[in-house]
PAROVO-162504 format. One record per atom (N, C-alpha, C): z, y negated, x negated. Coordinates in steps of 0.1 Angstrom, whole numbers, plus 5000, padded with zeros to 4 digits. Atoms other than C-alpha are relative to their C-alpha. Layout:
PAROVO-162504
ZYX/...
This chain:
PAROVO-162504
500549874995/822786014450/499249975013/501350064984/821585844484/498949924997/501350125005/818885634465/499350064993/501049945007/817685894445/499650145012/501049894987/817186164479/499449925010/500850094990/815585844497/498649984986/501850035007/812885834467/499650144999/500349864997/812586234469/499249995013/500449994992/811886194503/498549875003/501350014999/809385944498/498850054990/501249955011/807486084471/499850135010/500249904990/807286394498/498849915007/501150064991/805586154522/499149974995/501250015006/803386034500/499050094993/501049935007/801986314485/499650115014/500849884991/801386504521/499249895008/501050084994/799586184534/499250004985/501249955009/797486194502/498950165003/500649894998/796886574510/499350025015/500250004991/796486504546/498249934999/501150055003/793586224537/498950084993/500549955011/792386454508/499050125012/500449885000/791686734530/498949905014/500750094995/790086454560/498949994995/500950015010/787786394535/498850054997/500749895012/786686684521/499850105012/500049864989/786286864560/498649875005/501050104993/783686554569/498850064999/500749885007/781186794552/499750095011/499649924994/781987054572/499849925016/499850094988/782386804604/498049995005/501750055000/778686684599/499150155003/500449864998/777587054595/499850055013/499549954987/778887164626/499549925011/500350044991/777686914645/498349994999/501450014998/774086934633/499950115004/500049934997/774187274638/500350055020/499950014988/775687234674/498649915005/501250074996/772486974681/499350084998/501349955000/769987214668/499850165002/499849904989/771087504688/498850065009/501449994988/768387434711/498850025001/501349995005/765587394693/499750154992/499749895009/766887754672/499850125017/499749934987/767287924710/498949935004/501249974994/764087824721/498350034995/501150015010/761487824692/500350174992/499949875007/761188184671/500849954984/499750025011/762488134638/498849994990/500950005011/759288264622/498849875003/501150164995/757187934640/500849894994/499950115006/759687734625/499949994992/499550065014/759987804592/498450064992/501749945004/756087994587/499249905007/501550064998/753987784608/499849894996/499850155007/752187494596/499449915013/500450104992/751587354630/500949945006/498750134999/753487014640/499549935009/499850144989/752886894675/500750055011/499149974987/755786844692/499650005015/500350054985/754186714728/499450175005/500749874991/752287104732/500950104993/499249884998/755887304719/499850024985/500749925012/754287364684/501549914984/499450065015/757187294653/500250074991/500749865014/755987474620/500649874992/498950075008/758487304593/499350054986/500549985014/756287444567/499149894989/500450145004/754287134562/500949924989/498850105006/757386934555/500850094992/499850015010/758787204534/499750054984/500849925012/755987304511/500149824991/500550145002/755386874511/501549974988/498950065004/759286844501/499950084984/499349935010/759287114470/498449954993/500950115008/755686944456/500349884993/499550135003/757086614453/501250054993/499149975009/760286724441/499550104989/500649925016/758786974410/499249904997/500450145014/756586674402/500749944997/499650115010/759186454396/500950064995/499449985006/761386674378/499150104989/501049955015/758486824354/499849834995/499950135006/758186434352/500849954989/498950134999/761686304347/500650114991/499049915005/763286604333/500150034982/500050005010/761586614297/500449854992/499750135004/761886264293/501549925002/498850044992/765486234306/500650094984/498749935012/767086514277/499249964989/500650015011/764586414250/500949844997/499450155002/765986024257/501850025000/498549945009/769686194256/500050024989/500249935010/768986364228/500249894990/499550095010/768286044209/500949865001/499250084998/770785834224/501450064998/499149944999/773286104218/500550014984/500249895013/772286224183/499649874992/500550085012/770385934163/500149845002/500050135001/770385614179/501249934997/498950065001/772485334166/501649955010/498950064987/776185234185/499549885006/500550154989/775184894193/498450045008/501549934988/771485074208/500450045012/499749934989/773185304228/501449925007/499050104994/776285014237/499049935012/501050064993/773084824251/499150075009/500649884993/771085104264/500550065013/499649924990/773285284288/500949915010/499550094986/774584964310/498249985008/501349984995/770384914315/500150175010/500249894994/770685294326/501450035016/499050004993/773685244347/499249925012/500850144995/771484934365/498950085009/501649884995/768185174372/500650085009/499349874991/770985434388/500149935014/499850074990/772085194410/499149925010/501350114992/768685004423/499950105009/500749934978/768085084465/498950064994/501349895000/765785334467/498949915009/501150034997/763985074487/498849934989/500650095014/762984884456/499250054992/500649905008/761785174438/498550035006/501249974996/759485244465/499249855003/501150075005/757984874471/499350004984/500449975016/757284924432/498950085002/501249915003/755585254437/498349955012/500750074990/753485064469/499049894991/500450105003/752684774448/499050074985/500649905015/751684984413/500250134998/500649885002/751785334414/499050045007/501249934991/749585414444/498949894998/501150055007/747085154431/499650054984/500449955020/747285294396/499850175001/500949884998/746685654410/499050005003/501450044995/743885534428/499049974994/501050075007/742385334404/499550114987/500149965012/743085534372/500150194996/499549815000/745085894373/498950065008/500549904992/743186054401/498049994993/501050015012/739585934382/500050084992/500249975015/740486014349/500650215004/499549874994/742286384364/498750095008/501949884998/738686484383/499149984997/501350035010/736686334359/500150134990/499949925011/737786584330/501150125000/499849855000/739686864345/500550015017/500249974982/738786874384/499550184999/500549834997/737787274373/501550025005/498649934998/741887304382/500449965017/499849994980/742687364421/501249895001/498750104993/745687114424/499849874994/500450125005/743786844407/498549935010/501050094993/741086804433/500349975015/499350024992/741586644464/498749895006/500750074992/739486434489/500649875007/499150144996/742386164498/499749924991/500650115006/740685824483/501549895005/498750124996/744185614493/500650014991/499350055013/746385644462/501150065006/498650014995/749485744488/499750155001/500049825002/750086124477/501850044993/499149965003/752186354463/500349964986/499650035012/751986274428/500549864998/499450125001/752385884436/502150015004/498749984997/755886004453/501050064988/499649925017/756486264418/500649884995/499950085012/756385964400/501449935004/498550094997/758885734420/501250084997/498449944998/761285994423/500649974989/499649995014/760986064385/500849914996/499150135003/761985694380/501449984998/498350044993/764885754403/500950084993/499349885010/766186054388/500250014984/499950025019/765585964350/501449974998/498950045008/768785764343/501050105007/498749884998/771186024360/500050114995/500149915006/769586294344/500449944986/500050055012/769486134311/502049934998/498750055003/773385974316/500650094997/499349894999/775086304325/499550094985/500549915012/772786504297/500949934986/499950065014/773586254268/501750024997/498550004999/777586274276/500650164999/499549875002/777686644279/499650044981/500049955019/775886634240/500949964995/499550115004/777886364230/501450085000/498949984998/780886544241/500150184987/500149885005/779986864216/501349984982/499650065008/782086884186/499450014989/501150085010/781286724154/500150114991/499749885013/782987064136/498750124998/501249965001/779787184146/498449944993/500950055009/776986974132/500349984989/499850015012/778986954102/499750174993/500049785007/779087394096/498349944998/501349965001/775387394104/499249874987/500650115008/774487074081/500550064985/498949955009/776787224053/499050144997/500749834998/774687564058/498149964994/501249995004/771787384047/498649975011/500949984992/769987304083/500149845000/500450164994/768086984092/500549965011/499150084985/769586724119/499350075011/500749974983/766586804144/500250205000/499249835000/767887234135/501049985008/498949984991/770887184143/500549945012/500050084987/770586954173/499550145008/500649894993/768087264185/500450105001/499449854998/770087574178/501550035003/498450044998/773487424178/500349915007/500150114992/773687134197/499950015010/500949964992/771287234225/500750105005/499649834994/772687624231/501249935007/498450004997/776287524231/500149845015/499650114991/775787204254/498450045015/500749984997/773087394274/500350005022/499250014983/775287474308/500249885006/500250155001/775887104308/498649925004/500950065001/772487024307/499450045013/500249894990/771587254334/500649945013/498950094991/774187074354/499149885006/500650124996/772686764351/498649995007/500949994991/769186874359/500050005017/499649924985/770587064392/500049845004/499650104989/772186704403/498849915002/501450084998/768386494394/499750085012/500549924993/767286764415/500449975016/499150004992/770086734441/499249885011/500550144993/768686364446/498749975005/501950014994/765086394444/499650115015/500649904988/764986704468/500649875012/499350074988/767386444495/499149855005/500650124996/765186114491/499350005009/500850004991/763985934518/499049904997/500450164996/762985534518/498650004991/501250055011/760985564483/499250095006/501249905003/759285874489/499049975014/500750034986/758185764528/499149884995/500950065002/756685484515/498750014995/501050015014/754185604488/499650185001/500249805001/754086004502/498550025010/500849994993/751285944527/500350035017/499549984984/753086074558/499050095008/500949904991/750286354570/501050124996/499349825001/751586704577/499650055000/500449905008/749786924564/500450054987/499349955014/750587134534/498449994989/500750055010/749286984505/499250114992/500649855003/746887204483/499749934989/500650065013/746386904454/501549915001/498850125002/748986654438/499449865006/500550124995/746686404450/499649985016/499450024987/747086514485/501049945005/498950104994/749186294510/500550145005/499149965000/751886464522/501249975008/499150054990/755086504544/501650024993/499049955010/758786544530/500850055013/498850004991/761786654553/500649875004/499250095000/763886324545/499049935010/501350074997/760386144555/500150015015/500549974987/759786334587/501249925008/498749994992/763886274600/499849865002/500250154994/763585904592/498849925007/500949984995/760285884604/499949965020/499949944983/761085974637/500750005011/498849944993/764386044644/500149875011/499650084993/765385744667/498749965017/500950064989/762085664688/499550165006/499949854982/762286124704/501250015000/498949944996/765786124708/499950005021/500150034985/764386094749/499650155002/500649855003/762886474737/500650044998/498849865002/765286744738/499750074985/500149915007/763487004718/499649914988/500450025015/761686784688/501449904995/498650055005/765486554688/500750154993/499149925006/766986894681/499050074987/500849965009/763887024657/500249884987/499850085008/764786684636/501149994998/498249995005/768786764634/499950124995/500549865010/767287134623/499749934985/500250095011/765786924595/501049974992/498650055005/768686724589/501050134990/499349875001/770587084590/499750074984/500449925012/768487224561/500049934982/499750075009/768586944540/501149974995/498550025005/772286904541/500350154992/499749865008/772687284532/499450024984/501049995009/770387264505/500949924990/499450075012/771786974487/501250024998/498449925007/775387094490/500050124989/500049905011/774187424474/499849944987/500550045012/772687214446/500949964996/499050075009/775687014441/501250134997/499149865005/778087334443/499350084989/500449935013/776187484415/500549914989/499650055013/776087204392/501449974998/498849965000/779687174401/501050074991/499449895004/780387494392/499850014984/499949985018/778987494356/499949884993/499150105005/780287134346/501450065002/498149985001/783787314357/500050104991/500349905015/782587594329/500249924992/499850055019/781987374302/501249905001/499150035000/784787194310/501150054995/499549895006/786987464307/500350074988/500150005012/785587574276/500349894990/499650085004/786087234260/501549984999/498850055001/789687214270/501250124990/
């Protein structure tokens, strides 16, 4: 009796130092929050709100910080590379889920595991070395050679370092996460369904499209939000290959500023400047909010189809 209320009493302790940690953890969030929000106080109390978040003028030294630059620059680059990354990510689920062989997709998805993992600095010497020479040379050419009649296809930056060279890196970056997460939520559908609809007389690519698709659609949705999640947050690749002017872009082949860009940019060599130190923990601030909301959504409807599955 005394050896089994001495293991009661530790399994107590250990499960309130797990909850203790658990909850440490999961308030760091919240910690970070609070403190960027305490730093950029000052910059919110001395600037208008409508000059931060409307104007597009960006010089700290005469008072002037218009955040619209960095975040018209940030939601450019991010919608290029998920009109990029996004068809090409559930189309490559789709047949790694649906047709390709076991041993393809045994071989396949450790390569996609590999791509997830590579530094984001690596992605951007890449886009440095061959994308913004191959915009330069090729895309931005052949784009206002044969349909410069379209407003976001013309542009006067001759450097190659734009918004669409940054589109593209992200795409890269974001491909195998979108495409991991997608292929595992099809994958996870059940088979009692492609067999009704095959039975019923419908072709594979039918019932992949009206059955397959619908029912594993919340899922998919999921996965987007978290590509999303990533691309809106990057810094390293997109600073390399985004051009770094602040101005609000008006072409894909405009250079360009991001949020992540501006913080690392900067942050370290004005922290001697009160107001643009706390205007780049504002930053920080909106970025963190942002990508929590993105992850609490897709969150939320992975814990839907979860649910329903169980």
């Amino acid at each position: 009796m005394h050896i089994s209320g001495k293991r009661i009493r530790k399994d107590a302790f250990a499960r309130r130092v797990m909850l203790v940690l658990t909850c440490a953890i999961s308030s760091l969030i919240l910690l970070i929050a609070l403190g960027l929000f305490l730093k950029s106080r000052f910059i919110l109390s001395g600037v208008s709100p409508i000059e931060l978040f409307l104007s597009d003028k960006w010089h700290p030294t005469e008072g002037h910080f218009g955040f619209m630059p960095f975040i018209i620059g940030t939601i450019w680059v991010t919608s290029v590379a998920m009109i990029l990354a996004a068809p090409a990510a559930l189309f490559s689920a789709i047949y790694l889920a649906e047709y390709a062989p076991g041993k393809l997709r045994d071989n396949v998805k450790p390569i996609l595991d590999v791509l997830a993992g590579i530094s984001p600095v690596i992605f951007g010497v890449f886009g440095v070395l061959i994308i913004v020479p191959w915009v330069k040379d090729y895309i931005k050419p052949f784009a206002q050679g044969y349909l410069g009649f379209i407003p976001f296809l013309r542009s006067d930056n001759f450097t190659g370092y734009s918004v669409i060279a940054a589109g593209i890196v992200l795409a890269l970056m974001v491909f195998p996460v979108i495409t991991q997460v997608s292929e595992e939520v099809i994958r996870s559908q059940p088979q009692e369904l492609r067999d009704s609809s095959l039975a019923l007389g419908a072709t594979k690519w039918e019932t992949i499209k009206y059955v397959v698709l619908r029912r594993a659609r919340p899922g998919i949705i999921a996965a987007m939000i978290l590509g999303l999640s990533r691309a809106f947050g990057e810094t390293i690749a997109v600073l390399m290959v985004i051009g770094c002017v602040a101005h609000i872009p008006h072409s894909i082949f405009d250079a360009a500023y991001t949020l992540p860009a501006l913080i690392a940019n900067n942050y370290g060599e004005m922290m001697s400047i009160p107001l643009y130190d706390s205007a780049l923990l504002l930053a920080a601030l909106i970025l963190l909010v942002v990508t929590v909301l993105f992850n609490i959504v897709a969150w939320l409807i992975l814990l839907k189809v979860e649910r329903e599955y169980v």
